[in-house]
C-alpha positions as CSV (number, residue, x, y, z in Angstrom):
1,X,-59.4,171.4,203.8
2,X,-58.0,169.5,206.9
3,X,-55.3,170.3,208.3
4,X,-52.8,167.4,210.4
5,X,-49.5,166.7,211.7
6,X,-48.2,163.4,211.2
7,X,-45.4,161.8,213.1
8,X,-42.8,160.2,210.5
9,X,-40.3,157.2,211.2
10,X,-36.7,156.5,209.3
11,X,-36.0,160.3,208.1
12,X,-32.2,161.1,208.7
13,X,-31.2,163.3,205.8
14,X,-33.1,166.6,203.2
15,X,-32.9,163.4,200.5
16,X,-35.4,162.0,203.0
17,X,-37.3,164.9,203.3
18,X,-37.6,165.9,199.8
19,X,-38.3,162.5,199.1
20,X,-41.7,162.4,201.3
21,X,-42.6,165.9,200.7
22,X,-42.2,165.9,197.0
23,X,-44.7,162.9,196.8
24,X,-46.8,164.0,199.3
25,X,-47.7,167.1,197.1
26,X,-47.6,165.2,193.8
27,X,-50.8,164.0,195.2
28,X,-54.2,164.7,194.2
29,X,-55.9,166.8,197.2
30,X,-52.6,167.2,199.4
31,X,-50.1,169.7,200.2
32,X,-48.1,168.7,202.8
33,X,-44.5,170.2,204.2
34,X,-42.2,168.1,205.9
35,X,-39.9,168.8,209.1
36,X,-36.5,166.8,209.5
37,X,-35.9,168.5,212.7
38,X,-39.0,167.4,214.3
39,X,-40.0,164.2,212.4
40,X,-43.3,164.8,211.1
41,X,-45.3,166.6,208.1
42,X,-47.9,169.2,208.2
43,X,-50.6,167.8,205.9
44,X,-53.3,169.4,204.2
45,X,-55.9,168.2,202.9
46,X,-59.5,167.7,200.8
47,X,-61.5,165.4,203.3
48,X,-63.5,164.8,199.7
49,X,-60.4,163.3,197.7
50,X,-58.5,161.9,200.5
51,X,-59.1,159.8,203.9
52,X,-56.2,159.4,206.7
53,X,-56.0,156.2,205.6
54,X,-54.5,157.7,202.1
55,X,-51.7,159.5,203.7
56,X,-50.5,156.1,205.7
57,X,-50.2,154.2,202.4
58,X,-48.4,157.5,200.8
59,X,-45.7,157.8,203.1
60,X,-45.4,154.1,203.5
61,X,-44.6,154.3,199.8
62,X,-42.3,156.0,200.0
63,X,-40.6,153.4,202.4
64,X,-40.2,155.7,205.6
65,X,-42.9,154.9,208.5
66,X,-46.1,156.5,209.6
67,X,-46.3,157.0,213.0
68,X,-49.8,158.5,214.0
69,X,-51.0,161.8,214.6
70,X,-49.5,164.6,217.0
């Protein structure tokens, strides 16, 4: 497992938060917990089942913006 922090755009409110987190984790090969203080998700992860790539396109689904690494 890998383990990253990902800076996260657009997230004013725990709605927004749960929002991200929830599917985050509903996702094969993550688990992933979500700050609202600092903006960003801790993000692990199964380098087998998931690429970087994979996270971008999850939390842009979720219509809030990836911002790169920390």
């Amino acid at each position: 497992m890998k383990k990253i922090t990902v800076k996260i755009g657009g997230m004013g409110c725990e709605h927004c938060k749960r929002t991200i987190e929830e599917y985050l984790n509903k996702q094969e090969g993550i688990t992933a917990k979500v700050s609202l203080e600092n903006n960003n998700a801790t993000i692990s992860y199964d380098e087998e089942k998931v690429k970087l790539d994979d996270i971008k396109k999850y939390i842009e689904d979720t219509e809030y913006e990836y911002l790169g690494e920390e």
